[in-house]
C-alpha positions in Angstrom: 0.0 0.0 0.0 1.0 3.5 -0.3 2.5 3.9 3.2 5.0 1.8 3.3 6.9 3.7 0.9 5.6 7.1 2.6 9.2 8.6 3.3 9.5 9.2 -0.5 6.5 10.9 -1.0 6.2 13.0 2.4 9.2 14.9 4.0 8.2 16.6 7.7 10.9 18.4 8.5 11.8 17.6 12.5 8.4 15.7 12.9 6.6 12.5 11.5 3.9 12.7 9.1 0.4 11.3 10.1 -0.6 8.4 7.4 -3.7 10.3 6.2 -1.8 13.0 5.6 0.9 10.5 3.5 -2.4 8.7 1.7 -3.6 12.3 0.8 -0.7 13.3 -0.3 -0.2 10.2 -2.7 -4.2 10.7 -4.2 -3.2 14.2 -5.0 0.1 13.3 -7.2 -1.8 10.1 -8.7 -4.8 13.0 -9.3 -2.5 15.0 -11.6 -1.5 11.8 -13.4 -5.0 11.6 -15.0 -6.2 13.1 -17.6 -8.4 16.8 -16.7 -11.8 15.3 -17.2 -11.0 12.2 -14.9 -9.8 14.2 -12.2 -12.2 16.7 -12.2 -15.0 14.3 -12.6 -13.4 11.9 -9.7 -12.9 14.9 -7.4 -16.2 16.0 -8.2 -18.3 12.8 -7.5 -16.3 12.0 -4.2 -15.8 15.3 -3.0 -19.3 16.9 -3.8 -21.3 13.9 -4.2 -22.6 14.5 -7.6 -24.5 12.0 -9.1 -22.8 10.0 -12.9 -26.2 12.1 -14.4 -25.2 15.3 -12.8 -21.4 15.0 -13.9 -22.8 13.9 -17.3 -24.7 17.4 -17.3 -22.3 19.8 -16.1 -19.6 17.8 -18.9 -22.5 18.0 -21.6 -21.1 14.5 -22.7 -23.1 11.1 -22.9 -23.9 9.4 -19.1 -22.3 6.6 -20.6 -19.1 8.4 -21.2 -18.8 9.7 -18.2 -19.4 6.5 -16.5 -16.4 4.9 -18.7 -14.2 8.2 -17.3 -14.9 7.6 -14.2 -14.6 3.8 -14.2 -11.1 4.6 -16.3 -9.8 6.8 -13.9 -10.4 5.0 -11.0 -8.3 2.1 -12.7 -5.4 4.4 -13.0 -5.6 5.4 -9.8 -5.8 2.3 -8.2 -2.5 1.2 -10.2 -1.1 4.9 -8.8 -1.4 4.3 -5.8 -0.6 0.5 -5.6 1.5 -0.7 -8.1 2.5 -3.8 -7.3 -1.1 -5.4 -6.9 -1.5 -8.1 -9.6 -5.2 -9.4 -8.4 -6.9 -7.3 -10.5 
């Protein structure tokens, strides 16, 4: 998982970083890996709540595209932020 390789993403000068603030930190640089839409989208529905329909809307794309961004960019994300997981 992300943590265990925290000291290379999070650098607290004379303290020790809290693992949520490690985990944030890793979703934010895997975040600016993906394309605009994703991101925005991603942040939007977690963040805000909104609904695939709403995202759809305020995109003016197709709700099946934005599903597919969504479902794509939570794929890349997951490989972001745990490489080395093979199971799926």
């Amino acid at each position: 998982m992300v943590v265990r390789n925290a000291q290379h993403y999070l650098r607290v000068p004379g303290g020790r970083a809290e693992p949520c603030d490690i985990v944030a930190v890793d979703i934010d640089r895997c975040l600016q890996r993906l394309d605009a839409m994703q991101s925005k989208a991603i942040l939007m529905a977690f963040y805000f709540g909104l609904s695939h329909t709403e995202l759809a809307k305020t995109f003016g794309v197709p709700l099946g595209t934005m599903k597919s961004t969504i479902r794509r960019g939570l794929a890349k994300l997951k490989e972001c932020l745990d490489p080395g997981d093979v199971s799926g």
